[in-house]
BADOPA-5828 format. One line per 2 residues: number of its first residue (from 0); their letters; for each residue x, y, z of C-alpha. Coordinates in nm, 3 decimals, decimal comma. Layout:
N
NUM	a	X Y Z ~ ...;
END
This chain:
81
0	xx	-1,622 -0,459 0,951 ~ -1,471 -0,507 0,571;
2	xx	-1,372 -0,273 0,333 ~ -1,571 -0,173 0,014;
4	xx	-1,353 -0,042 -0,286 ~ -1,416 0,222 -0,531;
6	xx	-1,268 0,346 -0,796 ~ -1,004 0,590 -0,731;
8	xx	-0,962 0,518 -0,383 ~ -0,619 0,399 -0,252;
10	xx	-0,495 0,094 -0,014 ~ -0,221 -0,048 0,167;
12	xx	-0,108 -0,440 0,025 ~ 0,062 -0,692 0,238;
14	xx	0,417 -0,698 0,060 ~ 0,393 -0,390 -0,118;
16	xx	0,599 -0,107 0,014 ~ 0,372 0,197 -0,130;
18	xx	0,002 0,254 -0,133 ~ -0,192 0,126 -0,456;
20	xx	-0,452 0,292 -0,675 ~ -0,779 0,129 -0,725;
22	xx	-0,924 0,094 -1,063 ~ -1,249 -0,023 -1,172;
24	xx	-1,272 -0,259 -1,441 ~ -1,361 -0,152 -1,769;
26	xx	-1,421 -0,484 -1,921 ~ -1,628 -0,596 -1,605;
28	xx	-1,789 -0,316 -1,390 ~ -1,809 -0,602 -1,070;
30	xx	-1,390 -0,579 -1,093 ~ -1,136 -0,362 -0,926;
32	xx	-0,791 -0,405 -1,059 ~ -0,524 -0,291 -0,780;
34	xx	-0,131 -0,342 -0,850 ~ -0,268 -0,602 -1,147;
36	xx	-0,428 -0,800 -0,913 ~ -0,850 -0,867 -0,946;
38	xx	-1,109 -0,849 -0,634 ~ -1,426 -0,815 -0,571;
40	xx	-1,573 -0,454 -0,415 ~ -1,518 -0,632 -0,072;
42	xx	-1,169 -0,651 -0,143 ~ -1,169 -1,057 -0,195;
44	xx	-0,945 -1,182 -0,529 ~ -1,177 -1,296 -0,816;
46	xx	-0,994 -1,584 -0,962 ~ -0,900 -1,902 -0,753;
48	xx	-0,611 -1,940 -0,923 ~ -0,444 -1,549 -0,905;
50	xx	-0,283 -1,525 -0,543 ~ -0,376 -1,179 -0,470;
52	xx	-0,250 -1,010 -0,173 ~ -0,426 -0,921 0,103;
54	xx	-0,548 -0,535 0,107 ~ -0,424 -0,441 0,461;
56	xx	-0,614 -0,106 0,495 ~ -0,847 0,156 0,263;
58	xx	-0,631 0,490 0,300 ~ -0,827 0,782 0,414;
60	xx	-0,858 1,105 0,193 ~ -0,643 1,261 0,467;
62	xx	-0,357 0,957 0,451 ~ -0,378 1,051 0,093;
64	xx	-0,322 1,335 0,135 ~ -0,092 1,345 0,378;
66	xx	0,117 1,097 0,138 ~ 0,093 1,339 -0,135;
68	xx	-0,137 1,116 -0,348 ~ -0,385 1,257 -0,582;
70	xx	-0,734 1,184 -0,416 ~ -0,946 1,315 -0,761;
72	xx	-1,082 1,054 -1,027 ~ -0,820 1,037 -1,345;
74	xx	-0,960 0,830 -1,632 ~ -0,759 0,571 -1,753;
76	xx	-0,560 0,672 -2,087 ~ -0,768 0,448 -2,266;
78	xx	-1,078 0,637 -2,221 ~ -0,938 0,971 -2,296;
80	x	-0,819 0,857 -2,671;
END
């Protein structure tokens, strides 16, 4: 079974040591932007040309919170101007 991403959520790259906030696109609602990297909401990179790491696991609420990671929706600073 895959993952499906959503906005907010966090996940665990291969070669990156701490967990990663998704973020949903704002220029293309069918985009989640993780660590500056582009996929799909199955977790597959968007552009055949960006080398996007794999995403190793979707962190549970309790991981998060476990980690001490905020698990509530913050709107990019761009949308609060």
């Amino acid at each position: 079974m895959g993952i499906r991403l959503y906005d907010s959520a966090w996940v665990a790259l291969r070669g990156v040591d701490t967990p990663q906030q998704v973020q949903k696109d704002r220029l293309n609602p069918a985009v989640f932007v993780i660590n500056g990297y582009h996929y799909d909401i199955d977790g597959r990179g968007v552009s055949k040309i960006e080398n996007v790491p794999e995403i190793l696991r979707l962190l549970s609420l309790q991981d998060a919170r476990t980690l001490g990671l905020s698990t509530q929706y913050t709107a990019p600073k761009a949308l609060l101007v």
